[in-house]
N, C-alpha and C positions, 0 to 999 in steps of 0.2 A: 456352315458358315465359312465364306469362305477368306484365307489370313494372307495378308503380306510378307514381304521378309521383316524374319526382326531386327528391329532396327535398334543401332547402338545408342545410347546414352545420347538423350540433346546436351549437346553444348551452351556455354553463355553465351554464345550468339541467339541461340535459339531461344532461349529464355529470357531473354533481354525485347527480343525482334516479337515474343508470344505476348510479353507484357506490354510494351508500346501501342498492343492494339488494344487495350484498355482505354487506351485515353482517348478515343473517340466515344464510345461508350460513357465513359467518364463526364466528357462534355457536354452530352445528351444528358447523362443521370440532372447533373446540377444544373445545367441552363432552360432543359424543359419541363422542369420541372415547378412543382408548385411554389418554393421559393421563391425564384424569380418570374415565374408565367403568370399569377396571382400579383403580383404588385405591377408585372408591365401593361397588363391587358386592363388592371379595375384604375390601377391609378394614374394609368400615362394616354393609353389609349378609349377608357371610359367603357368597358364594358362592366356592367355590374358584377362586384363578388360572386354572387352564388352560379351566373354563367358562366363564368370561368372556373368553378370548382368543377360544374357540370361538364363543361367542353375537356377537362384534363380527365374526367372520370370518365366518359364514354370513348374517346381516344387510346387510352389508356387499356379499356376491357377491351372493346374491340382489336385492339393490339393484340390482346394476352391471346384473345379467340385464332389470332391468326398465325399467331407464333409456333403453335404444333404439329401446324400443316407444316410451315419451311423447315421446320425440322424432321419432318416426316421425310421430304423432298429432298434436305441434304444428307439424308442416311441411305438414300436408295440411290442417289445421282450417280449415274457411270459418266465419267467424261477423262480426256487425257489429263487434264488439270484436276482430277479428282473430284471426288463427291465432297471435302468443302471448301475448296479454294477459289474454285468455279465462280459460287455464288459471293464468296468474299472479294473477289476482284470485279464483281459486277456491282454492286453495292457500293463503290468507294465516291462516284460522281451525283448519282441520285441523293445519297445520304448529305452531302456536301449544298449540292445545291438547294435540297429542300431545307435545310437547317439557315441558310443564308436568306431564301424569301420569308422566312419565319418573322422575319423582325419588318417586312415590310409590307402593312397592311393596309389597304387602298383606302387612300385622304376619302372621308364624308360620309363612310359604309356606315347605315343606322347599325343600330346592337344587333337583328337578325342578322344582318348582313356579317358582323367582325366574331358573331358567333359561328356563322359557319366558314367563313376565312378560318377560323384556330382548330374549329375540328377538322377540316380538311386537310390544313399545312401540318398539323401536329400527325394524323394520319399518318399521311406522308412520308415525313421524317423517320416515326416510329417502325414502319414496315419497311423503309429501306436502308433504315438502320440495324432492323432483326435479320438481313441478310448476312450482314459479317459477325456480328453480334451471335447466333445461336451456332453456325459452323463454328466460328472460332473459338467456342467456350467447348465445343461438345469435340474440339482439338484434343483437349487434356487428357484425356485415359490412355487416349493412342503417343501421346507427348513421354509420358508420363504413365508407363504401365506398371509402374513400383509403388507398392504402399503409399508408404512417407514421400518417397520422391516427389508424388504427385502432390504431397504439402506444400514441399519446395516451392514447384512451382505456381505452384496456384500463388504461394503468397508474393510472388515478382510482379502476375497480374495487377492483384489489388494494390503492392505498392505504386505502381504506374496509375491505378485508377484513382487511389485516393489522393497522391502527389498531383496528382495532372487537374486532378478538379482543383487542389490548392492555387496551381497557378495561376487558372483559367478564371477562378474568383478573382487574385489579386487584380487581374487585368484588368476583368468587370469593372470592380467597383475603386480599384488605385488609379486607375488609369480611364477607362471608357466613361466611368460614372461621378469620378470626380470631383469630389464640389470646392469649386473654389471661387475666385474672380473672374476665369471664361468660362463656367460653366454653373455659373447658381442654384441652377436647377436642381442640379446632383441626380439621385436616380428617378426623376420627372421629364429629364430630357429625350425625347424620343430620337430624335436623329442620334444622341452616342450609343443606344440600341441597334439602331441600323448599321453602324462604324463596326461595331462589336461583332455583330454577325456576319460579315466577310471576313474577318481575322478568324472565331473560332471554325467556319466553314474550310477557312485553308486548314488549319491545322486536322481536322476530321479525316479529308483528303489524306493528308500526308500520313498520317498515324493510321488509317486501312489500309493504304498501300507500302508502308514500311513491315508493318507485321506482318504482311498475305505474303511479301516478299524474303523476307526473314524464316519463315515457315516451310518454303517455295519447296526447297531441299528437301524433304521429310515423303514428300506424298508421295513416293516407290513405296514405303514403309506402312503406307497408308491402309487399310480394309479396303476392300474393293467388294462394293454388294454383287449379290447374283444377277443376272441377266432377268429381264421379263418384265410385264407390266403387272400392277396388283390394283384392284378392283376399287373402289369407294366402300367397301362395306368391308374388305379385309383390309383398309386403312385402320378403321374405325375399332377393327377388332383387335388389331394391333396397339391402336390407342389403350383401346383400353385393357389388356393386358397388362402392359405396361407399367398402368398409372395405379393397378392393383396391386402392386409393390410396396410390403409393408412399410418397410425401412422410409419408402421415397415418400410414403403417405405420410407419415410423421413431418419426416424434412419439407415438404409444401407446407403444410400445418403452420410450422415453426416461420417459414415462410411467410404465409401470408399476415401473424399476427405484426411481425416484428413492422412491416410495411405497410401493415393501416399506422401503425403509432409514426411512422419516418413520414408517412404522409402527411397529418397533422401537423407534425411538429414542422415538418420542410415551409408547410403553405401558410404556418404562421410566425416563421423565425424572423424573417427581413423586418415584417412589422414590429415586432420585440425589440428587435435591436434598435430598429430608429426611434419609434415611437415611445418606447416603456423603458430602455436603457440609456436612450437618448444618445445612440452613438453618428458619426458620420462616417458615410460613407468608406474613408480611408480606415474610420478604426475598427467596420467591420472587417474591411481585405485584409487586416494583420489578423484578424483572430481566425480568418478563414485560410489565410497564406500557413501562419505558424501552428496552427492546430492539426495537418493532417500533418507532420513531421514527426508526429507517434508513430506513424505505419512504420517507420523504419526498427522499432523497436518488435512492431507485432512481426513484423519480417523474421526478425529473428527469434522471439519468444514462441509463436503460433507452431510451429515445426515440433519447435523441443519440449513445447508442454506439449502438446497433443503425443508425442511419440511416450511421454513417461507416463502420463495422467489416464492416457484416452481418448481418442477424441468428444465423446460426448461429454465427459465432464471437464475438457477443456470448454467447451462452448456453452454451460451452462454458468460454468464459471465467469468468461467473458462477457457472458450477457447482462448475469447479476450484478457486475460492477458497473457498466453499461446503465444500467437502470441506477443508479445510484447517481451516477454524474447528471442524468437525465435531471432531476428533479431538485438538485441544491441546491442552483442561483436564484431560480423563483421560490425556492421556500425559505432562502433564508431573506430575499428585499423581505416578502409578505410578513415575515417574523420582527423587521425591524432590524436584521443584523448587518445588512448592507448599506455603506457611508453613499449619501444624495449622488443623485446622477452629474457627470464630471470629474468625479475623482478619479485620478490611474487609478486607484486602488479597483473600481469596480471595472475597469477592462482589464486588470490586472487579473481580475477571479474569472472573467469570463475566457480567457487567452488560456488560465489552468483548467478550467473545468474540459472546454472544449478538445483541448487538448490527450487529456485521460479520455474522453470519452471517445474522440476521433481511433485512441489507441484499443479499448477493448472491442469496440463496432467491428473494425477492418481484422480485430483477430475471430473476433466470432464468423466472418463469415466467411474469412478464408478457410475455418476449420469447415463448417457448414457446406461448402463449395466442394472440397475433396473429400466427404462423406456422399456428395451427391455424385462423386466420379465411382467411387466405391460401389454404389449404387447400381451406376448404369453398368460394371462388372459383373455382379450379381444376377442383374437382368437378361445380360449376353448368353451367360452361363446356362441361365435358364428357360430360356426360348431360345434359343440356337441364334438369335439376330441381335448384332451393332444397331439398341437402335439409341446412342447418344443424343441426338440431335433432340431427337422426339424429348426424351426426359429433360435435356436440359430449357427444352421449351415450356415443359410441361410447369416444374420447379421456376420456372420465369413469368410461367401465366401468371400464376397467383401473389406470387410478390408486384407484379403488375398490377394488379385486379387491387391487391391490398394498398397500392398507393395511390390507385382510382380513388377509391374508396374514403381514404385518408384525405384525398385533395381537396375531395367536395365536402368531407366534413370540414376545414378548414375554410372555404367558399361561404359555406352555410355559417359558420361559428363569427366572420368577419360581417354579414350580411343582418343576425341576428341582431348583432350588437349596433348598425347603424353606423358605420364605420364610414364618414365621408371619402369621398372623390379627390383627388390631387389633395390632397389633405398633406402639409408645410410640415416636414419634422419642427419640432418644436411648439406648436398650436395647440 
């Protein structure tokens, strides 16, 4: 195996410039996601619920299926620009403009038709988003060859990931979805969809090419794989080596559960808030603006419990509290404890719950994330090959796979119920 020089301590530059590339990532997590691709496709553009769970579920695997190949790819790639920077600066324009057509679906396509427009564009976006997306996560071990350090950083990431999706909502739904007196619509307007998707598409651009740039510095420091070509069947065996790794087996596991529930819950939250909490539009942006401003607390808690606690009973910890904020607004309306829809009082509860809960999520997985850096240490150690990319694709299938999975169960759960079309908050 053959090693770089060692390289000294990243700097806040570098870890500032590592996290920034979250928030394309970030943009992608929330906007194509069942949250919002579920109410734009059934209720604005009239594709039926359950094909739209079905078009984020097949998207979504298909995705997962292909994301251990580019990470196969970016662990082997010899080039001057390195094996991952290469693909992170080639990624920055595809990811940008496929995210931009996303939102612009050709006037009078029957439902075959806007069904295969979304599996396509989503496609699309997905696989040329896992170009910067798996090099740049599977950065970290090499970023970050220290224990704890590697905490560190991971948690600058996710603060950028979960901060960045906070904005990127405000903007959505304070700004793009608006409901006022020029836009009544609120989120039934398809043209402030279309507005929305050049704006997040510039910033996608910007934030791959700020981090790839910020990083730039590091790749002397970098592994550099061996020379030669490796067959399709000692790919394979490679794969699966690999993915026979106790430790990583568990972490997928943990993986895939927590992302069939994030998918559910994602593909039927918009409708909760408008329909069952009876909120608008602007009162969802504050609860989605002011709720991930917890990260900044797991920033600094995630590090220092995991280094005294453990990591795993840091994350088991986080998760069960996690599950707790999960389940309190809806069990206490149903109990009768919550005051009629329109009182502050109940965006009040939902701005606290969201909040604690945005805070143990983003610590649960930043511990989870540098367990899987841990991981891919162990692996190096043990087959003689860096093969990060590949694992960190691997651990991405399945959380993938688990929010397929989750989408379309929410697809299917709004379809069951007869959930009309352009259905009027308040109605």
């Amino acid at each position: 195996m053959a090693d770089a020089i060692a390289p000294p301590p990243a700097g806040l530059g570098v870890r500032l410039g590592y996290g920034v590339g979250a928030l394309a990532f970030g943009i992608g997590g929330m906007t194509l996601s069942a949250a919002v691709l579920q109410l734009y496709f059934n209720q604005v553009i009239g594709l039926p619920a359950v094909w739209v769970g079905t078009a984020l579920m097949i998207s979504i695997l298909a995705d997962a299926a292909i994301d251990p190949l580019v990470g196969r790819w970016s662990d082997n790639l010899r080039s001057p620009l390195g094996r991952r920077h290469t693909l992170m600066y080639a990624s920055a324009v595809p990811a940008a403009l496929g995210f931009f057509l996303m939102w612009h679906a050709p006037a009078g396509l029957k439902p075959v038709g806007l069904f295969a427009f979304m599996v396509g564009m989503l496609l699309f976006v997905r696989i040329a988003s896992s170009f910067f997306e798996i090099p740049s996560l599977a950065l970290a071990p090499e970023l970050a060859p220290d224990y704890d350090e590697r905490t560190r950083l991971l948690a600058w990431r996710f603060l950028f990931l979960v901060v960045g999706q906070a904005l990127v909502s405000a903007a959505l739904y304070q700004v793009f979805l608006r409901q006022d007196a020029t836009n009544p619509l609120g989120v039934l307007n398809r043209q402030r969809y279309a507005d929305f998707g050049v704006f997040a598409a510039l910033v996608i651009l910007a934030s791959i090419l700020i981090s790839t740039i910020a990083t730039h510095s590091r790749i002397r420091y970098l592994h550099v794989p061996a020379a030669g070509r490796t067959t399709l069947g000692e790919t394979f065996q490679e794969l699966r080596r690999t993915l026979s790794h106790r430790g990583l087996a568990i972490l997928m596991a943990t993986n895939l559960l927590i992302n069939v529930a994030g998918g559910v819950t994602a593909g039927l939250s918009v409708y909760l808030y408008i329909h069952f909490w009876g909120l608008t539009p602007q009162s969802i942006s504050v609860i989605l603006t002011l709720g991930p401003l917890s990260s900044f607390l797991s920033l600094w808690a995630a590090p220092r419990l995991s280094q005294r606690y453990g990591k795993r009973e840091t994350v088991l910890g986080f998760y069960g509290a996690w599950l707790i904020t999960a389940i309190i607004p809806m069990s206490a309306r149903l109990l009768g404890l919550v005051p009629a829809n329109g009182s502050p009082i109940v965006l009040a509860i939902l701005i606290l719950d969201f909040f604690l809960g945005v805070g143990f999520a983003v610590g649960c997985h930043i511990v989870l994330n540098s367990m899987l850096s841990d991981a891919s240490e162990d692996v190096a150690v043990k087959t003689g090959k860096r093969s990060e990319g590949v694992l960190f694709a691997a651990y991405g299938l399945v959380g993938k796979a688990g929010g397929g999975v989750g989408a379309f169960v929410a697809g299917l759960l709004i379809t069951l119920v007869h959930f009309p079309e352009n259905a009027r908050p308040g109605t």
